[in-house]
N, C-alpha and C positions, 0 to 999 in steps of 0.2 A: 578337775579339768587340767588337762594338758596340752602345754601351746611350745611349737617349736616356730622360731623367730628365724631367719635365713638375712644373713648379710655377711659378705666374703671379707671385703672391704671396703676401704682402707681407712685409717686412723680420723680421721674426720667424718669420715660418712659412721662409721660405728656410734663415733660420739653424739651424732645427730641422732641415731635412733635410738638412743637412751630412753625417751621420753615413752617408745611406745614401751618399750621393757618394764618402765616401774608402771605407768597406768596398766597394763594387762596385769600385772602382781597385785596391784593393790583392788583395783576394779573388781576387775574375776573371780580375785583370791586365786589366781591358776599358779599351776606348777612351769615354770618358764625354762625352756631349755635355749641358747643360741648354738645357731651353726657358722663358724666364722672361717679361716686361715689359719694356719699354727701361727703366723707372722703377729698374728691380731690380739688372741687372745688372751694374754696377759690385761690386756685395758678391760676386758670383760668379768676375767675370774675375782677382782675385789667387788664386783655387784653385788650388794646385796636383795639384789631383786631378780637377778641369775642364778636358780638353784643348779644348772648344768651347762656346761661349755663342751662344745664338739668342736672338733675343727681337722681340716685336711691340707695339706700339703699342695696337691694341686688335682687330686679324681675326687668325686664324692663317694665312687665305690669305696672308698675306705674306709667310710664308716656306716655302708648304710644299711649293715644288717643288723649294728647297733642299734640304730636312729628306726628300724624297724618294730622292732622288740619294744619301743619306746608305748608302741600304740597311739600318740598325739590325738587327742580332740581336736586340733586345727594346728594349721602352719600360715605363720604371715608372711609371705616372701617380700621381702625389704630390698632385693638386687635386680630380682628378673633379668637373668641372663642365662644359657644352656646350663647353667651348674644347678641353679635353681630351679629350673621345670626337671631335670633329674631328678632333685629330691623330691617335688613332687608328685611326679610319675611314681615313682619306687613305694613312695608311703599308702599311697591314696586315701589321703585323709583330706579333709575339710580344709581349701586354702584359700586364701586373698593374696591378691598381687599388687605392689606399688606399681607405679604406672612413670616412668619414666619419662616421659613426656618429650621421648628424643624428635619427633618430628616438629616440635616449637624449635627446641635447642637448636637444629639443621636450618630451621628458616629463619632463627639470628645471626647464625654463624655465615651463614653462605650468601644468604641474599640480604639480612638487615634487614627484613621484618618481622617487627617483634609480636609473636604470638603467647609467649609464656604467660602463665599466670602468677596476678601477683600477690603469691603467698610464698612462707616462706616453703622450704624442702618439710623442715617438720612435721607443716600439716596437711604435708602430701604426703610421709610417711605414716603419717594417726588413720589414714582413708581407709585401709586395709582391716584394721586391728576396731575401723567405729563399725564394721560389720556383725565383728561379736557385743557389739553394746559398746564399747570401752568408747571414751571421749578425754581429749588434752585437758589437763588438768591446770596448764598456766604455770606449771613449777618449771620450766625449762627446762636442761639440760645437764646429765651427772655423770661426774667423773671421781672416781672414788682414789685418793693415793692409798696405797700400803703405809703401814706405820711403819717399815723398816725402810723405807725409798723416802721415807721424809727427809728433808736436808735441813738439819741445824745454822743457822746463820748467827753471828757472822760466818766463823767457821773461816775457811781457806781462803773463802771469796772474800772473806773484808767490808762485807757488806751489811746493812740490818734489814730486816724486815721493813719494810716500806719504804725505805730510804734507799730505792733502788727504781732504773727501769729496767726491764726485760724487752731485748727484740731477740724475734726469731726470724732466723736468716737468711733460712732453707725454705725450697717448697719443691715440690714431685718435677718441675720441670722450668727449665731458664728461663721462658716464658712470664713466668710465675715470682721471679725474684728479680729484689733491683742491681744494677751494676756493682761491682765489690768496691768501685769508687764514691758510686754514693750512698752504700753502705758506711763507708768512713768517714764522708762529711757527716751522715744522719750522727753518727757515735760520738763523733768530735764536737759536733753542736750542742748536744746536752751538757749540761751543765751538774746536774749531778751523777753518781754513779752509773754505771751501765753494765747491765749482764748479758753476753750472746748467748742463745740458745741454737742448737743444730745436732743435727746427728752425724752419722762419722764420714758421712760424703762431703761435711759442711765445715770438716774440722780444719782443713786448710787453707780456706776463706778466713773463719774465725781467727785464727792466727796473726792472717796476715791482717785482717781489721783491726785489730786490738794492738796489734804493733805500731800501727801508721796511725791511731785514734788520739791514743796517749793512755797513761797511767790509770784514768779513772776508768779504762772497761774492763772488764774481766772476762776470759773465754771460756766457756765453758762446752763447745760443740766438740761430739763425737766423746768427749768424758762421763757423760751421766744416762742413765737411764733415760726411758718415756718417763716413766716415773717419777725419777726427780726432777727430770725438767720440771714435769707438772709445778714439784714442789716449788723450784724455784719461781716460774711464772705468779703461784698462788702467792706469793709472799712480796711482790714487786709492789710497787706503786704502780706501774701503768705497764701495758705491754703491746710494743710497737711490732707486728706481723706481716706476714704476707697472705696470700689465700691459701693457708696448709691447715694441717690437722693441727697445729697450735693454737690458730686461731679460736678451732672450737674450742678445746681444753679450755681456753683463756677464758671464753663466754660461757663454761660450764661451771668455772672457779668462779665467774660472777666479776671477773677481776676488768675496770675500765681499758678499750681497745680500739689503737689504731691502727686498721685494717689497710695495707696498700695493695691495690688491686693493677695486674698490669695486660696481660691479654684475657683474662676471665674478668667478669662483671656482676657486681653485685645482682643484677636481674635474675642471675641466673636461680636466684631463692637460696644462697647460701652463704650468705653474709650472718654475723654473729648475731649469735638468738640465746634473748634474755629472757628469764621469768614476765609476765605479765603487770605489765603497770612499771617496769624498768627500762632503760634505754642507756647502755653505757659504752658505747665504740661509737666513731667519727671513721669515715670513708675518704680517704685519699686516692685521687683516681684523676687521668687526662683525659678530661671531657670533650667531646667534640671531633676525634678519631673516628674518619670513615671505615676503618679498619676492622674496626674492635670490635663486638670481641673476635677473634682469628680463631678460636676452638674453644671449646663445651673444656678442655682439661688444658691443654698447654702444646709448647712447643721445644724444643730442643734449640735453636734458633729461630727469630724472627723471621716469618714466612717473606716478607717484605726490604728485610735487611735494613731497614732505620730500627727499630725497638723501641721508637717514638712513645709508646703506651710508658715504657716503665723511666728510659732516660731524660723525658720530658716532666719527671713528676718531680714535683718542688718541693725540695726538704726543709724547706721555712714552713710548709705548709704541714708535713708530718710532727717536727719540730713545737710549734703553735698545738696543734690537737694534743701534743703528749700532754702538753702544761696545764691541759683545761682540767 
């Protein structure tokens, strides 16, 4: 059997559907192809439960005389959006659709009432894939490093293995991240070591965090891979987030997580997902905001112009969760 899995993006959502990727592998015994992004696919190719990575640039004509030739016994569409009923269309094989469930999301965002269900994204992504038989097996979520993107520690950071926290700094939209000032109380309030994680949009933030922090942070945004990030997250004591693809990485590493949440909302089902019978991240979030959440993804600025959600969040509170 042959299953082609469809998810575009982006770095969290991929990490989330891990879970259906190794149960169709191991369940079916099937031959698993994904379709993702070029942007993506590096997080995919160390799977060992991915025997094939496709990915496009931005048509799906690009590859889909390949993905023809493939013959698929089924496709689980993980995106459902115009990229994905094209591969559908084009293959006409056997598919399941994830069900995005945008008209809950629209009646919490717009009017505040709340219709979602409450499960998490996961085992709204396993619905598709329990069609062919396969069911959540409770092992969570996988993220595989490369042995050559591992980072040796101490190493340049000065830091060891455990005897570190990791915050990531960045997330897809301002909305989503806290002020770069109290970014630097959160850094300056720990007490032991600290690693920034980010990528290269975040590397000037970083910077200037780690200068106004003091001595014991270390920058590392916009210098390292996904990949090593990863590495360095896996190897931290605790890792303080935002709602980004870090997040998941972190809950995929299994690694304890404090999650700050500032116009998305945990309800939304994608908050960090542990193996079964585990529970290791704490939610920091301003409760009580008739506002919130303002959007299903983010904002560029506060639609509102306070940013109440994220400047109102108490870093004695994130501070407290790291320690537990």
């Amino acid at each position: 059997m042959k299953v082609l899995i469809v998810r575009f993006s982006s770095i969290g959502d991929i990490v989330l559907a891990t879970p259906v990727i190794r149960c169709v592998r191991q369940q079916l015994g099937a031959e698993v192809h994904v379709l993702t992004k070029h942007a993506f696919r590096s997080i995919l190719e160390p799977n060992p439960y991915v025997d094939k990575v496709y990915s496009i640039q931005k048509r799906v004509s690009e590859v889909t005389q390949e993905l023809r030739g493939e013959r698929y016994d089924a496709v689980l569409d993980l995106h459902n959006n115009l990229r994905s009923l094209q591969v559908k269309w084009s293959l006409r094989a056997r598919s399941f659709t994830f069900n995005k469930i945008n008209w809950a999301k629209w009646l919490k965002v717009n009017l505040k009432v709340d219709r979602l269900p409450k499960v998490h994204i996961v085992e709204r992504y396993m619905k598709p894939a329990e069609a062919l038989g396969v069911v959540y097996d409770g092992q969570g979520l996988d993220y595989f490093i490369p042995r050559e993107a591992e980072v040796s520690l101490p190493g340049a950071l000065g830091v060891s293995p455990g005897g570190y926290v990791a915050i990531a700094i960045g997330a897809a939209h301002a909305t989503k991240r806290l002020p770069l000032e109290q970014l630097v109380a959160l850094a300056r309030g720990l007490s032991e070591p600290v690693v920034l994680l980010g990528g290269p949009g975040d590397a000037e933030a970083g910077a200037q965090i780690a200068a106004a922090a003091g001595a014991h942070v270390a920058n590392t945004c916009g210098k390292l891979s996904l990949h090593q990030s990863a590495s360095i997250a896996k190897q931290a004591r605790h890792v303080i987030t935002h709602d980004t693809g870090m997040m998941h990485i972190a809950a995929a590493l299994r690694k304890p997580i404090t999650a700050v949440w500032g116009n998305t909302i945990p309800g939304f089902g994608m908050y960090p997902f542990y193996p079964e019978g585990v529970q290791r991240h704490t939610d920091v979030e301003v409760a009580g905001l008739g506002c919130r959440p303002c959007s299903k993804i983010g904002h560029e600025a506060c639609p509102k112009g306070h940013f109440r959600c994220m400047k109102n969040i108490e870093i004695a509170a994130i501070l407290q969760a790291a320690q537990k």
